[in-house]
PDB file of N, CA, C and O in Angstrom:
ATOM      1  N   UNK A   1      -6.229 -11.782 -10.914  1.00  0.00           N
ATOM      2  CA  UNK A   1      -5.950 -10.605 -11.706  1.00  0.00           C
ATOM      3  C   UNK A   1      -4.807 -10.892 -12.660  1.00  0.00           C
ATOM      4  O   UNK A   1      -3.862 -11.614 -12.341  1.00  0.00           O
ATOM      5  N   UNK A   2      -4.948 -10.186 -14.070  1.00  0.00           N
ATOM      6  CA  UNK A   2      -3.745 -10.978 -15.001  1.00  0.00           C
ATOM      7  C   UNK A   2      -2.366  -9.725 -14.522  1.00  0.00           C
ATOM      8  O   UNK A   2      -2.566  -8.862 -13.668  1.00  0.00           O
ATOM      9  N   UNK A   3      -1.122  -9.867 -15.215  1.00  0.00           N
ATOM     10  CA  UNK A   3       0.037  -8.984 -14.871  1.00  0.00           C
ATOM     11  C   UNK A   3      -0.412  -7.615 -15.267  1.00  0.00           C
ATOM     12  O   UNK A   3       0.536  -6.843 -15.120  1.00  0.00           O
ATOM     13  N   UNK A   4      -1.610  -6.929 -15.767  1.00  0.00           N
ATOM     14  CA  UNK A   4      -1.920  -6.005 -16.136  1.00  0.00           C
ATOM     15  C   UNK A   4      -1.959  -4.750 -15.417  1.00  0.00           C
ATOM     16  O   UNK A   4      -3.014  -4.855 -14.791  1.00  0.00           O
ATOM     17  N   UNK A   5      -1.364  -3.419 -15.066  1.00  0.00           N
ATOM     18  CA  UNK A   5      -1.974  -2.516 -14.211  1.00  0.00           C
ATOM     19  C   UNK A   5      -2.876  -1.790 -15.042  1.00  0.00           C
ATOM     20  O   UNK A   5      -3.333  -0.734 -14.606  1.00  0.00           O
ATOM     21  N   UNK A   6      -3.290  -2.306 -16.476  1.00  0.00           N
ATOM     22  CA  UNK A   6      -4.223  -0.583 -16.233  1.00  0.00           C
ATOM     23  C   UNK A   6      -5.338  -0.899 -16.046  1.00  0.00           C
ATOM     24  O   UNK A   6      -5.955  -0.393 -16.983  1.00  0.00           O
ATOM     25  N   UNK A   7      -6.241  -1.594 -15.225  1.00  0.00           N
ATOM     26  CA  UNK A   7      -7.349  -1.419 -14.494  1.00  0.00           C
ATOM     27  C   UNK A   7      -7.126  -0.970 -12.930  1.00  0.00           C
ATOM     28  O   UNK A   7      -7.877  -1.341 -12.028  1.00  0.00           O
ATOM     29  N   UNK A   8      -6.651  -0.614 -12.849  1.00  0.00           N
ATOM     30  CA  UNK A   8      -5.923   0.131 -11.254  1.00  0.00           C
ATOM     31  C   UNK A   8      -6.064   1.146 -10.920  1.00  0.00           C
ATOM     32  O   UNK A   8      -5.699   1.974 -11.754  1.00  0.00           O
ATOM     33  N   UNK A   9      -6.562   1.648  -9.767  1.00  0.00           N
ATOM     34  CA  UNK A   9      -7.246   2.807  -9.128  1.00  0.00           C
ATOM     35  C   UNK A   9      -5.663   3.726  -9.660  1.00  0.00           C
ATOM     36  O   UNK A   9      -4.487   3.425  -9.866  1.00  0.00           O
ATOM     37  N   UNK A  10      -6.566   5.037  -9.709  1.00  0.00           N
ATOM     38  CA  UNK A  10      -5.453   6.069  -9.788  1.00  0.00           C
ATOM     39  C   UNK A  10      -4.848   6.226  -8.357  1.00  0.00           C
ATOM     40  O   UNK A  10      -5.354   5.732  -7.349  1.00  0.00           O
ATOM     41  N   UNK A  11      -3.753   6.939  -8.385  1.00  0.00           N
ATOM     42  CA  UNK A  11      -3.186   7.289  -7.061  1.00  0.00           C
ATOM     43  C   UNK A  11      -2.209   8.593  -7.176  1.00  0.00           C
ATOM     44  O   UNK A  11      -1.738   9.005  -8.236  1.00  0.00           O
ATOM     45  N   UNK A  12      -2.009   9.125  -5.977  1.00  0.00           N
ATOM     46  CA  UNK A  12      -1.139   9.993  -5.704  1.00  0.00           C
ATOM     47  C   UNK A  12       0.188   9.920  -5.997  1.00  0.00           C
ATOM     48  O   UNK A  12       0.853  10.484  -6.867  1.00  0.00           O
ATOM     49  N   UNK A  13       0.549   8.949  -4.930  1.00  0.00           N
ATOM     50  CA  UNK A  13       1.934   8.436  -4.601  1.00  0.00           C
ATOM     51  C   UNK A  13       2.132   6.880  -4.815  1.00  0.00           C
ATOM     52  O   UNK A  13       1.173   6.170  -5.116  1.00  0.00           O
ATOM     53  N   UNK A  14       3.129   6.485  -4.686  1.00  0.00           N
ATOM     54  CA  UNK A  14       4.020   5.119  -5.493  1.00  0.00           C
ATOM     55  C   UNK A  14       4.762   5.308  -4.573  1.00  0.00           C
ATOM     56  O   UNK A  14       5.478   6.307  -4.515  1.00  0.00           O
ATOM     57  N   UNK A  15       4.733   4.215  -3.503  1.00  0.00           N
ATOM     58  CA  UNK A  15       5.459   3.311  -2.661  1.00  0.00           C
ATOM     59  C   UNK A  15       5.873   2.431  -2.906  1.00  0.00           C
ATOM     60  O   UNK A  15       5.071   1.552  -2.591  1.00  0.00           O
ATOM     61  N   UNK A  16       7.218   1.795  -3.566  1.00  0.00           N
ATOM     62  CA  UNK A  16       7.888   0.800  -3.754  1.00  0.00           C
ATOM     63  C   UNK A  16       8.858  -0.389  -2.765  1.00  0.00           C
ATOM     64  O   UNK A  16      10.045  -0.216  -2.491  1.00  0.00           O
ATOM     65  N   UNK A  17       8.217  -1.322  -2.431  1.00  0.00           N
ATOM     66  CA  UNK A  17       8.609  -1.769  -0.862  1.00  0.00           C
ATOM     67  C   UNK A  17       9.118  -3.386  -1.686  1.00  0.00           C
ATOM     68  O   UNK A  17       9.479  -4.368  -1.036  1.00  0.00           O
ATOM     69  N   UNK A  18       9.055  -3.353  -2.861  1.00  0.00           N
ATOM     70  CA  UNK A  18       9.731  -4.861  -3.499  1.00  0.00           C
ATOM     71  C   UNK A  18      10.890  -5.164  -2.849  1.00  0.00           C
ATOM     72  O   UNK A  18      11.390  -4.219  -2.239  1.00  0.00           O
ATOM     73  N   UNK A  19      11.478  -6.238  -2.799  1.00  0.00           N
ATOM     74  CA  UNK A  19      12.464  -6.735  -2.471  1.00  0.00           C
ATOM     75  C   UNK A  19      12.628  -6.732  -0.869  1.00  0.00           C
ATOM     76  O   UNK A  19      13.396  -7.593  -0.440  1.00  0.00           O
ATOM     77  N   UNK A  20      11.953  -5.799   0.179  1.00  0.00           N
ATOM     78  CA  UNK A  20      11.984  -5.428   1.553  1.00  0.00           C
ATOM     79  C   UNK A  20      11.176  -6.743   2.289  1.00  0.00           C
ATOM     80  O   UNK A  20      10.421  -7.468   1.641  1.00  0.00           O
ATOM     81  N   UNK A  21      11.413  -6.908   3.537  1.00  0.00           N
ATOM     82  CA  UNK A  21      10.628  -7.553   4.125  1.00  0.00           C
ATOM     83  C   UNK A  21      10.374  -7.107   5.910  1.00  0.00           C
ATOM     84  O   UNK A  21      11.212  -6.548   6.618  1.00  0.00           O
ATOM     85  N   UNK A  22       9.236  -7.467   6.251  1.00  0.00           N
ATOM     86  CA  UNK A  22       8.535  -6.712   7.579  1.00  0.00           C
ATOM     87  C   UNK A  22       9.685  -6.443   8.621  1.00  0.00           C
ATOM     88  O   UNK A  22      10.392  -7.421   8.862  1.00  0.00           O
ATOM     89  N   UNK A  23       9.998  -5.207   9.312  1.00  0.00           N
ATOM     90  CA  UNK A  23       8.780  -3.910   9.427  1.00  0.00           C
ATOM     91  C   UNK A  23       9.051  -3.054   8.607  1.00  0.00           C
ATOM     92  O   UNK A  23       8.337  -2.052   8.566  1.00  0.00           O
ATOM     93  N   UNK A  24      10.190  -3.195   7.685  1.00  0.00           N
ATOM     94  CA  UNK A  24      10.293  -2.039   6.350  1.00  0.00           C
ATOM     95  C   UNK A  24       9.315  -1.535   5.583  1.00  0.00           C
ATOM     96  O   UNK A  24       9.291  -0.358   5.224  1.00  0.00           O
ATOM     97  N   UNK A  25       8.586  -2.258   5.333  1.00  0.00           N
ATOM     98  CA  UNK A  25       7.553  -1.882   4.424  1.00  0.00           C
ATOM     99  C   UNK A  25       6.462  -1.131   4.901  1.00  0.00           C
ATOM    100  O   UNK A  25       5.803  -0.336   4.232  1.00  0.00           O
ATOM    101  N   UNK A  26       6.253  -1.500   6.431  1.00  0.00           N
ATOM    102  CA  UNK A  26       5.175  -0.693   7.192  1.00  0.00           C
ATOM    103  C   UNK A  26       5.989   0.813   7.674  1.00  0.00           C
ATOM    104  O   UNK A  26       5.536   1.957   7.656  1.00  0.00           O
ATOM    105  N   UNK A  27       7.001   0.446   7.991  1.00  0.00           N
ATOM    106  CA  UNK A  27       8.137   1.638   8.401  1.00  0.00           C
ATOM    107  C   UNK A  27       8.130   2.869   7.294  1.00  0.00           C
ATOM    108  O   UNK A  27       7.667   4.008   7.363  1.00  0.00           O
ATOM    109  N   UNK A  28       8.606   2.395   6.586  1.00  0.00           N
ATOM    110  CA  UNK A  28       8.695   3.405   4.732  1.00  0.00           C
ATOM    111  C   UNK A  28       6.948   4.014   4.781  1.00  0.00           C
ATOM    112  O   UNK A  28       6.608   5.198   4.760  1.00  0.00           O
ATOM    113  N   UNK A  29       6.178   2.988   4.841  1.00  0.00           N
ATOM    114  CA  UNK A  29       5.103   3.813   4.574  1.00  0.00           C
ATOM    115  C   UNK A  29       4.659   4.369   5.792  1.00  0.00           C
ATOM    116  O   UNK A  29       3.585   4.954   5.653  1.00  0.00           O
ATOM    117  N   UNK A  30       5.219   4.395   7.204  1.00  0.00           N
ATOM    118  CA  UNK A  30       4.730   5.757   7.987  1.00  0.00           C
ATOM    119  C   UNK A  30       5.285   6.985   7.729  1.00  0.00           C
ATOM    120  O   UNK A  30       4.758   7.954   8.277  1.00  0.00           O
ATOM    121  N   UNK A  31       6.525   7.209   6.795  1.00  0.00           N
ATOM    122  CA  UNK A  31       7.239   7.664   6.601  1.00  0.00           C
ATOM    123  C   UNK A  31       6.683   8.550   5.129  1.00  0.00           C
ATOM    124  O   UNK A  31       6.869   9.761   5.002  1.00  0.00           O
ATOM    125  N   UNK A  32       6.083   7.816   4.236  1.00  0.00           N
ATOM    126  CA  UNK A  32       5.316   8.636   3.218  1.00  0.00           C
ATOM    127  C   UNK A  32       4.338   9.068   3.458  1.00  0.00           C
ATOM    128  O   UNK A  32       4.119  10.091   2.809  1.00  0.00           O
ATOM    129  N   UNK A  33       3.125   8.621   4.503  1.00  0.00           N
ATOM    130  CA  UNK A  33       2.080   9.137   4.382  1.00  0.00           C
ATOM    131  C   UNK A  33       2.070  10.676   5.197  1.00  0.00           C
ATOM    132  O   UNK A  33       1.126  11.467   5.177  1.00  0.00           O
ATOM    133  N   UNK A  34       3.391  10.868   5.918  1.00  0.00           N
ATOM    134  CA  UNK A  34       3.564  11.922   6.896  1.00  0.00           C
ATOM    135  C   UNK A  34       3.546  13.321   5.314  1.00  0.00           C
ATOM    136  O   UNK A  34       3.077  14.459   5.265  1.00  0.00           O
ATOM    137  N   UNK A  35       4.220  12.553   4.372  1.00  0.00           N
ATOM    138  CA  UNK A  35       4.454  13.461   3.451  1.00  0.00           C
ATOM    139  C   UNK A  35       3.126  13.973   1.985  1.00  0.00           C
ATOM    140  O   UNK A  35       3.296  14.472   0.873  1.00  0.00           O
ATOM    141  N   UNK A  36       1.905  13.536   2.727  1.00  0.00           N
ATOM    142  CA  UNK A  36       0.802  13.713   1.860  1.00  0.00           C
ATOM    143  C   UNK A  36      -0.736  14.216   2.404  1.00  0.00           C
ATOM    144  O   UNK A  36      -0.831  14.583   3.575  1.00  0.00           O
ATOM    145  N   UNK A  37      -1.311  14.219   1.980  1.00  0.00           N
ATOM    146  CA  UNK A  37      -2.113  15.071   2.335  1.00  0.00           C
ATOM    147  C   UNK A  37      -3.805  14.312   2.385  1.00  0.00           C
ATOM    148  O   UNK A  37      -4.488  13.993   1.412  1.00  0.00           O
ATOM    149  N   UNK A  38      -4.075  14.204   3.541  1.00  0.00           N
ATOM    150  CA  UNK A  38      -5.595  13.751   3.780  1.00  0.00           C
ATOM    151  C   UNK A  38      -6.504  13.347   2.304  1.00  0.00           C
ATOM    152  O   UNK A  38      -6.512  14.101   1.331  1.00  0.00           O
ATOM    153  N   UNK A  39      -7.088  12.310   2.341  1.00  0.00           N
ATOM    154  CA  UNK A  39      -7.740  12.050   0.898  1.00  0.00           C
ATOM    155  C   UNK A  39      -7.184  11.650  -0.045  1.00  0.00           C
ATOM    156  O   UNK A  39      -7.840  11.105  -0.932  1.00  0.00           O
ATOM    157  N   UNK A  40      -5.418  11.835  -0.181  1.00  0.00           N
ATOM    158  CA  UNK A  40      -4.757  11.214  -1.295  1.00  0.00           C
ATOM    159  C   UNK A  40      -4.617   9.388  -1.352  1.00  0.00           C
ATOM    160  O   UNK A  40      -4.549   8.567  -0.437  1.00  0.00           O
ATOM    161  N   UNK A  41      -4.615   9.248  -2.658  1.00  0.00           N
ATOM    162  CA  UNK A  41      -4.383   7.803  -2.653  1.00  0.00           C
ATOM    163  C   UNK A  41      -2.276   7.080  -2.525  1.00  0.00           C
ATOM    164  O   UNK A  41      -1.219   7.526  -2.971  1.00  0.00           O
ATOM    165  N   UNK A  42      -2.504   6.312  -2.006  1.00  0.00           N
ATOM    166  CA  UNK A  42      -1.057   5.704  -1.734  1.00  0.00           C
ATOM    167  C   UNK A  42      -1.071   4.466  -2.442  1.00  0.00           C
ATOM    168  O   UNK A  42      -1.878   3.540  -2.523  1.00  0.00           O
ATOM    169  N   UNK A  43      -0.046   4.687  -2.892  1.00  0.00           N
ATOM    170  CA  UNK A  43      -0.102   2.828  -3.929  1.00  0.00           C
ATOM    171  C   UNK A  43       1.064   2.255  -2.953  1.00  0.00           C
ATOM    172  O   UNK A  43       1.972   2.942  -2.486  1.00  0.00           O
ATOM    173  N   UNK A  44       0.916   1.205  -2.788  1.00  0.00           N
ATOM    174  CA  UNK A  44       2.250   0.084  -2.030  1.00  0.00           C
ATOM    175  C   UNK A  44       2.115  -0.561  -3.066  1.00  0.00           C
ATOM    176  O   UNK A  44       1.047  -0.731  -3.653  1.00  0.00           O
ATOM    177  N   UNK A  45       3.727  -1.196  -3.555  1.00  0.00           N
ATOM    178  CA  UNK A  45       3.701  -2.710  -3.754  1.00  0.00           C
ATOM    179  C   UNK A  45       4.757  -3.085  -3.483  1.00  0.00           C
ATOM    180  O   UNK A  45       5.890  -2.630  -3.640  1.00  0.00           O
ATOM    181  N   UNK A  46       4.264  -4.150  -2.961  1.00  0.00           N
ATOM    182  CA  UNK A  46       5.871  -5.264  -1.981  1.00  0.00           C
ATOM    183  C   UNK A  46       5.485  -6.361  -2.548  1.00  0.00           C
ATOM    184  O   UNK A  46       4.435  -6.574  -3.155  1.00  0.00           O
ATOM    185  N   UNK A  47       6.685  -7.315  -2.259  1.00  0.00           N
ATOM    186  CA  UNK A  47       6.985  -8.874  -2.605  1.00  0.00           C
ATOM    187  C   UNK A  47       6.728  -9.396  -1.023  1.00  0.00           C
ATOM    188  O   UNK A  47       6.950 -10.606  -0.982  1.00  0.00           O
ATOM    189  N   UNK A  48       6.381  -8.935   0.122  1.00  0.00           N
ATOM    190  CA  UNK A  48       6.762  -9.616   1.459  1.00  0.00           C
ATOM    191  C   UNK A  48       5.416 -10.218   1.032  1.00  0.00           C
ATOM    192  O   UNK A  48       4.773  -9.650   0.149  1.00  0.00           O
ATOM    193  N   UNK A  49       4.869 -11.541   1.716  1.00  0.00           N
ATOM    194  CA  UNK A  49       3.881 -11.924   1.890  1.00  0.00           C
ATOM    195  C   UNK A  49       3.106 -11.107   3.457  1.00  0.00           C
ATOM    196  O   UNK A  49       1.950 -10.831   3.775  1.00  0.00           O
ATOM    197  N   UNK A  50       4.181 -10.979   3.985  1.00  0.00           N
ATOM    198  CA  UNK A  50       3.491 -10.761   5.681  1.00  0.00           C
ATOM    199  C   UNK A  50       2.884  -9.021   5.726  1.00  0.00           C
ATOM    200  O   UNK A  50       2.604  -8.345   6.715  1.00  0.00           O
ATOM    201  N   UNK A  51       2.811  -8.583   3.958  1.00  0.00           N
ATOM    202  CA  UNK A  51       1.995  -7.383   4.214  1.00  0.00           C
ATOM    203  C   UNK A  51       0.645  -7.447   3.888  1.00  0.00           C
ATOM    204  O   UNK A  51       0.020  -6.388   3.924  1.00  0.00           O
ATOM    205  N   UNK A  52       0.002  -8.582   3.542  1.00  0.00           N
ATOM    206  CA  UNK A  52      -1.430  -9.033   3.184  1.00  0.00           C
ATOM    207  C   UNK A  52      -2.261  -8.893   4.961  1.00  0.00           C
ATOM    208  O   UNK A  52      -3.457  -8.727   5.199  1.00  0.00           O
ATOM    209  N   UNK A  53      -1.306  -9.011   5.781  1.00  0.00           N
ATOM    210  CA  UNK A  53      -1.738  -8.994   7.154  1.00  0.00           C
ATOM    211  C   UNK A  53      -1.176  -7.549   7.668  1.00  0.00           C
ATOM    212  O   UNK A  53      -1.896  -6.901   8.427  1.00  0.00           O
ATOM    213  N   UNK A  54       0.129  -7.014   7.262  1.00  0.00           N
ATOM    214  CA  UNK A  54       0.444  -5.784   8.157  1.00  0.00           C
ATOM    215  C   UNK A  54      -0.046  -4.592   7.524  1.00  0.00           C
ATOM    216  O   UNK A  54      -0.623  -3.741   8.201  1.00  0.00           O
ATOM    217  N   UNK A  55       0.169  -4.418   6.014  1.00  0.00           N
ATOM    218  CA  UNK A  55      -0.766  -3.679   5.367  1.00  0.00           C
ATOM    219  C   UNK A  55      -2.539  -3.155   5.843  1.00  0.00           C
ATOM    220  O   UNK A  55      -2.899  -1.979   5.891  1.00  0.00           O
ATOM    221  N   UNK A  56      -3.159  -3.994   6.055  1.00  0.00           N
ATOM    222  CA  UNK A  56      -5.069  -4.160   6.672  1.00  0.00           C
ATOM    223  C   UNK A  56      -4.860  -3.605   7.883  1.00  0.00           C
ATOM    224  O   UNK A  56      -5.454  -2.546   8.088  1.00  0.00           O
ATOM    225  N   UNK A  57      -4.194  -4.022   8.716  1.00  0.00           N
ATOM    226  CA  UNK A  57      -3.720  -3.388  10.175  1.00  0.00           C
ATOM    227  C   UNK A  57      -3.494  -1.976  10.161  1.00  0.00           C
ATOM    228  O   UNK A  57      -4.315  -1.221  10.682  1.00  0.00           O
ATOM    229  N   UNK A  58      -2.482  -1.562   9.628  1.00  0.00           N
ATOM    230  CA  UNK A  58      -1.331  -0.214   9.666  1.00  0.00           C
ATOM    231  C   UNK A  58      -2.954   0.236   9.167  1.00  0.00           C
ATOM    232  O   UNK A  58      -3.381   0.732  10.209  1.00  0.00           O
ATOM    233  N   UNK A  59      -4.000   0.324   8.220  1.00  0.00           N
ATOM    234  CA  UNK A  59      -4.929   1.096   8.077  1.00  0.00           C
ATOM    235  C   UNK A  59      -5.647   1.137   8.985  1.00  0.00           C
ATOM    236  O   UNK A  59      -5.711   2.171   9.650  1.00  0.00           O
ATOM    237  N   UNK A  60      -6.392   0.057   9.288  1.00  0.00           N
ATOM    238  CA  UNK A  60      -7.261  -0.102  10.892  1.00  0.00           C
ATOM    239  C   UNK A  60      -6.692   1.354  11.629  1.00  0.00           C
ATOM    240  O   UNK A  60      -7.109   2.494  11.834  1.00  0.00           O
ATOM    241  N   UNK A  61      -5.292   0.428  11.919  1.00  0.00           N
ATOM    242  CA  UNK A  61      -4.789   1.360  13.739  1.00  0.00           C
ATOM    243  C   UNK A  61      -4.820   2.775  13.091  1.00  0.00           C
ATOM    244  O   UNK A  61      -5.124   3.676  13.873  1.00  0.00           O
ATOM    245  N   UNK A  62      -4.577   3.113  11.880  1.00  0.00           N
ATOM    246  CA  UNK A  62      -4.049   5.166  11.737  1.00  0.00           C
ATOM    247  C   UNK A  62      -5.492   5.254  10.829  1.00  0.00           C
ATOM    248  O   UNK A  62      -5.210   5.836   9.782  1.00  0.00           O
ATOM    249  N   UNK A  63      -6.647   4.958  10.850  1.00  0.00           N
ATOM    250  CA  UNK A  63      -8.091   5.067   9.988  1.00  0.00           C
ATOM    251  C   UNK A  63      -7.825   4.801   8.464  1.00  0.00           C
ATOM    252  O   UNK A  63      -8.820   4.660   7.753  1.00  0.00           O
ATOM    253  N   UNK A  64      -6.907   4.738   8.042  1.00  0.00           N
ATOM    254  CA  UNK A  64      -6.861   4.608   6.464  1.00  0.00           C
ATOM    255  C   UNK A  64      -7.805   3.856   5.790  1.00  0.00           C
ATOM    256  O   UNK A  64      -8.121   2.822   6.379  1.00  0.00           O
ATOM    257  N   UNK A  65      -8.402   4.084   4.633  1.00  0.00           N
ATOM    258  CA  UNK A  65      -9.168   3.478   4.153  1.00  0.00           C
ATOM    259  C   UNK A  65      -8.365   2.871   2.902  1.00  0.00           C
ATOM    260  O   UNK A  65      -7.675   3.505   2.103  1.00  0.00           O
ATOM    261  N   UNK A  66      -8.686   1.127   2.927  1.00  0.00           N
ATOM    262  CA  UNK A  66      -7.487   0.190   2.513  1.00  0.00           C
ATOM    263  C   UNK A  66      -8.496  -0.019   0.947  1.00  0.00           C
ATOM    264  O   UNK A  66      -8.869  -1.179   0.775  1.00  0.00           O
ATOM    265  N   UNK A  67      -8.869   0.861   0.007  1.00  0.00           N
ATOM    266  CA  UNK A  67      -9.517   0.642  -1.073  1.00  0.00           C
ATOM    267  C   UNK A  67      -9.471  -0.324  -1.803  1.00  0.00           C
ATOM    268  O   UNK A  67     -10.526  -0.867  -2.129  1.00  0.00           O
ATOM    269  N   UNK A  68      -8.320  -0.774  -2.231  1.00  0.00           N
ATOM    270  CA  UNK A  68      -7.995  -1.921  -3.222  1.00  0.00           C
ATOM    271  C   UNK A  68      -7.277  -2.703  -2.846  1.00  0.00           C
ATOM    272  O   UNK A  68      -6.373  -2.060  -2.313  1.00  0.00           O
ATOM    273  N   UNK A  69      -7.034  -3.891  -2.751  1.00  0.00           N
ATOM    274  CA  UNK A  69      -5.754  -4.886  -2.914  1.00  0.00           C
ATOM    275  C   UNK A  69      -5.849  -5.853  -3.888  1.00  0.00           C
ATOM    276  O   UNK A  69      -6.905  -6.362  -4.264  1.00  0.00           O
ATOM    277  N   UNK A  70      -4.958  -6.058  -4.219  1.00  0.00           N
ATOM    278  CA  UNK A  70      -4.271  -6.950  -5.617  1.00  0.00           C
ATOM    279  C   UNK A  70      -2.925  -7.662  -5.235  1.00  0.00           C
ATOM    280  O   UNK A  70      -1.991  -7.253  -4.546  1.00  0.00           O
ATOM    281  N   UNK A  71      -3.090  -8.722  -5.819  1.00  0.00           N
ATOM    282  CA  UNK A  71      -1.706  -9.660  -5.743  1.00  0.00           C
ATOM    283  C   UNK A  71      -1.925 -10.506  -7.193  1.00  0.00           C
ATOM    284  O   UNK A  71      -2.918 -11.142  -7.545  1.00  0.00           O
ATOM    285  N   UNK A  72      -0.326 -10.234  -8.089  1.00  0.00           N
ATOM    286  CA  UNK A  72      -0.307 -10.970  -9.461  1.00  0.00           C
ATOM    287  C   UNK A  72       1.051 -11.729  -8.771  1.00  0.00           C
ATOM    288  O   UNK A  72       1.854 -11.074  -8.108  1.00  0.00           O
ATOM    289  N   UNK A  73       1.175 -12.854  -8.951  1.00  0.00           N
ATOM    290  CA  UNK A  73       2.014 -13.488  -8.866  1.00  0.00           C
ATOM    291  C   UNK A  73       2.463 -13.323  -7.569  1.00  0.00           C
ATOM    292  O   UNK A  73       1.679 -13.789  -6.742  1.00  0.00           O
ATOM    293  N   UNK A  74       3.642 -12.726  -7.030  1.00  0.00           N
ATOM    294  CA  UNK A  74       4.682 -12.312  -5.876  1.00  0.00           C
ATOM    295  C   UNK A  74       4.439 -11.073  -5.653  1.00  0.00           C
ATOM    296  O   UNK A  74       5.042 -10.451  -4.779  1.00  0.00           O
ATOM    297  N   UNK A  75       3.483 -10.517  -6.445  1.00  0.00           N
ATOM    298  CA  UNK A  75       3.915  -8.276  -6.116  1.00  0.00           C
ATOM    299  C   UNK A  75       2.296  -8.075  -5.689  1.00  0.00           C
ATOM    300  O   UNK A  75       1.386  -8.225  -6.505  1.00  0.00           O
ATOM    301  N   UNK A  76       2.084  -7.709  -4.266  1.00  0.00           N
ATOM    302  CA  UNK A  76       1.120  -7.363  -3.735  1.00  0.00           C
ATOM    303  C   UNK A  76       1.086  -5.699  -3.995  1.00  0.00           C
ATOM    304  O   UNK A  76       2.049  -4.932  -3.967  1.00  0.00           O
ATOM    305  N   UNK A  77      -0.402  -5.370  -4.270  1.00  0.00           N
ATOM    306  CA  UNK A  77      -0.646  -3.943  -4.331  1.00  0.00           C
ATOM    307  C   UNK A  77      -1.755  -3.658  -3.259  1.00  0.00           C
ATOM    308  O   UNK A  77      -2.679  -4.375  -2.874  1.00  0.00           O
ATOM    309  N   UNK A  78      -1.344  -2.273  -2.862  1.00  0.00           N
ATOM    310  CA  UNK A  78      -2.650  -1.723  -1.752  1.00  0.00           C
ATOM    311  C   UNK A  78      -2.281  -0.080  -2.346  1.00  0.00           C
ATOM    312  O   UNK A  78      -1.317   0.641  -2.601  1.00  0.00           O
ATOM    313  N   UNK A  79      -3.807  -0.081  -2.355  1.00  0.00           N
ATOM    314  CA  UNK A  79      -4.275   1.291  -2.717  1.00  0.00           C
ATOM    315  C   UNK A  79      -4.783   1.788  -0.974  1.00  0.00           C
ATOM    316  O   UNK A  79      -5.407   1.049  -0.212  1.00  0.00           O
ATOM    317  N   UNK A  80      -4.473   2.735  -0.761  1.00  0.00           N
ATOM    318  CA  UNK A  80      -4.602   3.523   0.338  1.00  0.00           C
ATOM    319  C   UNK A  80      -5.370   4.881   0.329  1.00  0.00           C
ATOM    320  O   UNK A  80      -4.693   5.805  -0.122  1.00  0.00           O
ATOM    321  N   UNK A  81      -6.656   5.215   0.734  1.00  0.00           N
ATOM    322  CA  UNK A  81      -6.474   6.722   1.275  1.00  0.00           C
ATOM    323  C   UNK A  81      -6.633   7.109   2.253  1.00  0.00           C
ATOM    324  O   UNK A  81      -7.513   6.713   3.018  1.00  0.00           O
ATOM    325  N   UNK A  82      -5.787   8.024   2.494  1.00  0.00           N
ATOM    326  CA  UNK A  82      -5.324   8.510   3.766  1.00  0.00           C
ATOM    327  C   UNK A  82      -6.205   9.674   4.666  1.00  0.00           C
ATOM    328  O   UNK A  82      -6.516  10.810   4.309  1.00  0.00           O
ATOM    329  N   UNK A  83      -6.523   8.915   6.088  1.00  0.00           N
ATOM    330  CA  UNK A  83      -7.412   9.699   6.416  1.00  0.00           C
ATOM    331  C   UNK A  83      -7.425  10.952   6.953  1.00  0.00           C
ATOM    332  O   UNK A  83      -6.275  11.345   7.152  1.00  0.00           O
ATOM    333  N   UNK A  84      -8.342  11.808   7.296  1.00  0.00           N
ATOM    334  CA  UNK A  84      -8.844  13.094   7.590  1.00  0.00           C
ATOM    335  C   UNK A  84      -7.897  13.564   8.749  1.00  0.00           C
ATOM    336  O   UNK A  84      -8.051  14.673   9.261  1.00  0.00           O
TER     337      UNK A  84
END
């Protein structure tokens, strides 16, 4: 994918987890999704590598449906919606 976002799913919310590394990033986002509402989309993007693995999980275990992922360079994105 080039440095471009505007081919990128729309979203609700903007989770900014750059510079953090694991369990912050999974932490912060149990912490936003408490604050949204079934069906909305969640954008993450972090620099950790170890959320390409904790990211897919954290949806599994709470049902989230993990719509998109993207990685340009160092900044991983996950589109999220949040389930029922």
């Amino acid at each position: 994918m080039s440095d471009t976002t505007a081919n990128l799913p729309e979203h609700d919310a903007l989770l900014d987890t750059s510079g953090l590394y694991c369990p912050e990033p999974v932490m912060l986002m149990h912490n936003k999704v408490r604050d949204m509402t079934p069906g909305e989309i969640l954008q993450v993007v972090a620099t950790d590598p170890a959320t390409t693995r904790d990211v897919p999980k954290f949806c599994q275990f709470l049902g989230h449906e993990l719509v998109e992922q993207h990685t340009a360079g160092e900044v991983y994105r996950y589109f999220i919606r949040l389930a029922g």
